[in-house]
N, C-alpha and C positions, 0 to 999 in steps of 0.2 A: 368292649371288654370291661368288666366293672373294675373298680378299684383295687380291689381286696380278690384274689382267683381265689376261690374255694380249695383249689388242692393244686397247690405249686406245681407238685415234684410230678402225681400221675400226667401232668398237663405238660411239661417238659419233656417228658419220658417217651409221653405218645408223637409230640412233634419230631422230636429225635427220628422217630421210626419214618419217618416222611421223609429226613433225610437219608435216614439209611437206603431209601427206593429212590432216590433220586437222584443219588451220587454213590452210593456205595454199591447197589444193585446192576444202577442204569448207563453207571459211566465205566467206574471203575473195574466193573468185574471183568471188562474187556480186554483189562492185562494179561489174564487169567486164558479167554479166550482166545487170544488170538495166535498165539504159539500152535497149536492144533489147526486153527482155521487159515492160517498162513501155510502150515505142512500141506492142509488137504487141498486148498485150493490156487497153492500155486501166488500168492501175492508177492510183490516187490515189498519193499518197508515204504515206498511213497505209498500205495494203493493200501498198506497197513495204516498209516498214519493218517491219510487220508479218511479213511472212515470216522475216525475219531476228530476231525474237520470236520464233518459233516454233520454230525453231533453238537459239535462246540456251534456251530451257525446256527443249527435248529435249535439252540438253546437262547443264543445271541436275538433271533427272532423272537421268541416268549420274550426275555427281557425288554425290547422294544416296543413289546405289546403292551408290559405289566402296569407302566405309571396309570394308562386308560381304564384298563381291565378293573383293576387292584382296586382306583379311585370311584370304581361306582356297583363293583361287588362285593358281596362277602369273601375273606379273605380263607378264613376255614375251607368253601365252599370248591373254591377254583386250585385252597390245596390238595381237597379231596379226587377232584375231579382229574389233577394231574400224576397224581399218586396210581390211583386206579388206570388211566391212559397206560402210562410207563409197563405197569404189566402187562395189560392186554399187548402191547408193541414187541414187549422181550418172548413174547410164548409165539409172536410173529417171525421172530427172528430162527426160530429153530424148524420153520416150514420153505423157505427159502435157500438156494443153496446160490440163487445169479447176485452177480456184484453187484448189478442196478436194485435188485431188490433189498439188499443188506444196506446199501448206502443208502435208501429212501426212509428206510426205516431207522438207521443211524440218526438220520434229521430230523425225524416224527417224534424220535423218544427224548434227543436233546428238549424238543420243544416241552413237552410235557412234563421234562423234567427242571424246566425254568418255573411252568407255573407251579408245581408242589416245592420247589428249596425255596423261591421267591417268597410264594405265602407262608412258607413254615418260619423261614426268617420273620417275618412281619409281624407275624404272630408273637414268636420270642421276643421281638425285640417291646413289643406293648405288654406281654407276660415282665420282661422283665422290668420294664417302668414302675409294672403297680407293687414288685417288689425289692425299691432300689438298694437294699443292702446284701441280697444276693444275684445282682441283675448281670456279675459278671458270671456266676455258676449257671444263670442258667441258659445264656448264650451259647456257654463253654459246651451243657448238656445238650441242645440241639446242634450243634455244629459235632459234636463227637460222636452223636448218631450215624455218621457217616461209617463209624469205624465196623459198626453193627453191620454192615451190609458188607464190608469189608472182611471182617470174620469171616462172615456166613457163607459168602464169594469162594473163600480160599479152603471153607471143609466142604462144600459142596461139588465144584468145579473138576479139580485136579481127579478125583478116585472114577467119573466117570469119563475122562478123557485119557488119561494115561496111558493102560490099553491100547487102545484106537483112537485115535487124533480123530478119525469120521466119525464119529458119534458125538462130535461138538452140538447138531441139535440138540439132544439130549442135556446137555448142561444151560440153555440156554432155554427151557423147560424148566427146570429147575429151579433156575434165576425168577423166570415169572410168578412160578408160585409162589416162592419166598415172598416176590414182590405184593401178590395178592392178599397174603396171609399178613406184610404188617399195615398195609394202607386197609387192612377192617381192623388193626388192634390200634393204627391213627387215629379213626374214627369214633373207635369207642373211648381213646384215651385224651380227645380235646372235644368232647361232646358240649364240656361245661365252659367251653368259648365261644365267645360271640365277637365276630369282628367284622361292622361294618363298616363301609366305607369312613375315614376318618373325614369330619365337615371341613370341606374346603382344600382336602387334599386333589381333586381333579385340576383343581388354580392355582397350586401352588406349584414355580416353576424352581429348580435345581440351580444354582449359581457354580457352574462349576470353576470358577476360580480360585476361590480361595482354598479350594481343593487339587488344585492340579498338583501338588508334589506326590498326594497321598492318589492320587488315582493315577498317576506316571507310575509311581512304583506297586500299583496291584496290576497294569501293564504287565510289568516285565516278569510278576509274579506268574498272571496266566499264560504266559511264551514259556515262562523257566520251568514251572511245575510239572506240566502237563507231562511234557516227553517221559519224564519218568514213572509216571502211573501209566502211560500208554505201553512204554518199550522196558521196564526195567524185567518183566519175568522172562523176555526175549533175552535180554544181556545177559542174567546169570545161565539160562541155559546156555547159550551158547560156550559162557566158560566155565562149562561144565560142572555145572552144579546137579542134584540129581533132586527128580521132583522131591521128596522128601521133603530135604534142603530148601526149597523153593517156596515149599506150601507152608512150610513153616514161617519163612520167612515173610510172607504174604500174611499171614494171621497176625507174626511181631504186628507189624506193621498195622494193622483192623485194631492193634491192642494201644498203639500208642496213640491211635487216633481217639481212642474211648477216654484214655487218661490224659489225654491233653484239658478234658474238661474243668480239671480239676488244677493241673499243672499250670496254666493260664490266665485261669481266673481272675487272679489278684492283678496282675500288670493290665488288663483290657477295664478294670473298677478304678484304674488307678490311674491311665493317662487318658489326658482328650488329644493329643497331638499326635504324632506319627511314629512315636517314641516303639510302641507294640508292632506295628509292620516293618519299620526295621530290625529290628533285633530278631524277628523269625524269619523274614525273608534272609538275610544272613544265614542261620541256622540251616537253612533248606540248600546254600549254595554250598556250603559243609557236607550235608548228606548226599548231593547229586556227588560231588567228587568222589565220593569214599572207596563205590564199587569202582569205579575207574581205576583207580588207584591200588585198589589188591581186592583178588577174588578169593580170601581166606576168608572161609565160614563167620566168623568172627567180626571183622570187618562190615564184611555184607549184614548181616544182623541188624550190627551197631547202626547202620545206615538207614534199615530199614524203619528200628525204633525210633531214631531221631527224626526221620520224615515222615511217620504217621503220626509223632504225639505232636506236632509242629505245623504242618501242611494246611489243615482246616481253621488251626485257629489264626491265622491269616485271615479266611474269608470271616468268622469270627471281629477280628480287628477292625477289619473293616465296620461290620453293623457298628461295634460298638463307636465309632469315629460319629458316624451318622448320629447315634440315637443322643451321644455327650454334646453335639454342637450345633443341632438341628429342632426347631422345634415339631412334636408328632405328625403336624399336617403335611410337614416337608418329609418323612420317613421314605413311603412308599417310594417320590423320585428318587430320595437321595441312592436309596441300595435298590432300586433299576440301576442309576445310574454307575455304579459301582462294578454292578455285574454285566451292566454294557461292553466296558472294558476289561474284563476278566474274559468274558468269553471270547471276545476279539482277539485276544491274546490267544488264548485256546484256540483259536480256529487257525492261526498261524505256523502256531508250535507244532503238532504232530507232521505235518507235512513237511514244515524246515529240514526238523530232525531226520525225518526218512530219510528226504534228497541227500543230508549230508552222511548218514548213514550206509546209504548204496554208496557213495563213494570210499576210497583208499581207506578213508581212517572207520569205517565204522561207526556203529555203536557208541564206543568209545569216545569219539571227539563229539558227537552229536550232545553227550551226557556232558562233555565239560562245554559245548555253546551254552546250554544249557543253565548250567551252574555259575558263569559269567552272565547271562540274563538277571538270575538271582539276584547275583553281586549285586548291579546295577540298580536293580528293584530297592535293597536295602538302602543303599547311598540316597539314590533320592524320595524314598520315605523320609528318612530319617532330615528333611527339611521342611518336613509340612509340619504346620505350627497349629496348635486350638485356636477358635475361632473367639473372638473377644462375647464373652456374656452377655446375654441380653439384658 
């Protein structure tokens, strides 16, 4: 990428859209989904949450893939590639109705959707090098892209399921087009990037030492977060909330992930240390209790805004940890490495919470293991120290 990017913001804007199909589209609309596709086909909350394991592995695989992949491709090229995968996978999903086929495909689209967030990050993270005095906006702006898929998720989903919980194809149709339609406006909106392999990034290996606080607590980030974007449109309905209520609150939620870009900004510009992933891992163990705690419209709301303008810029903190105390050749390991354990975590989380959810307590205790993950996550962020300047 050259020094100077001809046009910031359309260049930020279009990577966004990458993550909006990658995580707002490919992961998260499945909150959305499965309330319907649990009615229609009879699933337990393991075999719910499970799916969404299977996903977090197949994503956990891409990231394993990526230091190789990333180190001797264009980076554009393999986020284009998984952007475009991800939909053709989601317009899969709405032609199968057997568990083995939904689960195959849960893993197909994790994975595709490791290489488009993996390369969109990469990309942001060198977009924001060549522009260090807005390099935390425009992290914020790719990472808040997520919420765009989340929006989009939440007006599109709910009006053709409602009705007829059996017509969950049909939404998952839907999701793919979406997803087709921003992976060509990706394409047209980072044409003016070029990202090859960076020299000497396939050799350079990751120290993860003096990182271990700060990637213990993106650990317990990916265990704690998940269950709540997996099971929270399950929890309000069950306490009665009515789709309305629901869909609304699923859009708050799309909305404060887009204004986190903004909200965050300044503290990810501001520290090198682990100072930004505590203080929002904190914030997220706040928003997981809330709905526990009282099922007053209000409430849930409040929850839902706090955890969407909060939740992504986590993964956020993270880049920016990498990109403040690494130099460029180390990037690609460093956020694999990152999302190594983020996934791991994810791949734990939705199945935990099931188990403990078929059990006595519910739901309900599942959201507050959960929210004690958090905790955790915060405590030992908030020990990882910046790494001395070179």
């Amino acid at each position: 990428m050259s020094a100077a990017p001809p046009c910031l913001l359309p260049a930020a804007l279009g990577l966004a859209l990458a993550a909006a199909v990658s995580l707002g589209l490919a992961r998260f609309a499945y909150a959305l989904m499965l309330p319907p596709m649990r009615a229609d086909l009879g699933w337990n909350y393991v075999t719910a949450g499970g799916m969404n394991t299977l996903n977090a592995a197949g994503y956990l695989a891409g990231a394993l893939l990526a230091p190789r992949l990333f180190g001797r491709h264009d980076a554009r090229a393999l986020m284009l590639a998984g952007s475009l995968g991800a939909a053709l996978l989601l317009a899969l999903h709405g032609a199968t109705r057997s568990d083995a086929g939904l689960a195959l495909l849960r893993t197909a689209t994790g994975l595709a959707s490791a290489f488009s967030f993996i390369g969109g990050g990469l990309l942001a993270a060198r977009l924001a090098s060549a522009a260090p005095r807005r390099s935390g906006l425009v992290l914020g702006i790719y990472y808040g892209g997520v919420g765009l898929g989340i929006v989009a998720s939440a007006l599109m989903v709910p009006p053709l399921v409602e009705a007829a919980p059996a017509r969950w194809p049909l939404a998952w149709f839907a999701l793919a087009a979406a997803a087709a339609l921003c992976s060509v406006l990706v394409a047209a909106g980072t044409r003016s990037l070029v990202a090859p392999p960076v020299p000497g990034a396939p050799r350079v290996a990751f120290d993860a030492g003096p990182f271990a606080f700060g990637l213990a607590g993106y650990t317990m980030f990916g265990l704690g977060y998940i269950a709540y974007m997996t099971f929270i449109v399950t929890l309000l309905r069950e306490q009665g909330l009515s789709s309305g209520r629901v869909s609304a609150f699923y859009a708050l939620l799309g909305v404060g992930v887009l204004a986190s870009s903004w909200l965050w900004a300044g503290l990810l510009q501001r520290h090198r240390g682990g100072r930004p992933l505590a203080l929002l891992n904190g914030l997220l163990a706040l928003a997981t209790l809330l709905p526990v705690l009282s099922a007053q419209p209000l409430v849930v709301y409040a929850s839902g805004a706090l955890f969407g303008s909060v939740f992504l810029s986590v993964v956020a903190a993270t880049t920016a940890l990498v990109r403040h105390n690494l130099a460029p050749a180390a990037w690609p390991a460093g956020i694999a490495a990152f999302t190594i354990v983020f996934a791991a975590g994810q791949i734990v989380g939705p199945t935990v919470v099931g188990w403990i959810a078929d059990g006595s307590g519910g739901l309900a205790r599942g959201f507050a293991v959960s929210a004690a993950l958090l905790a955790l996550g915060s405590l030992l962020a908030s020990l990882q120290r910046p790494l001395p300047r070179p």
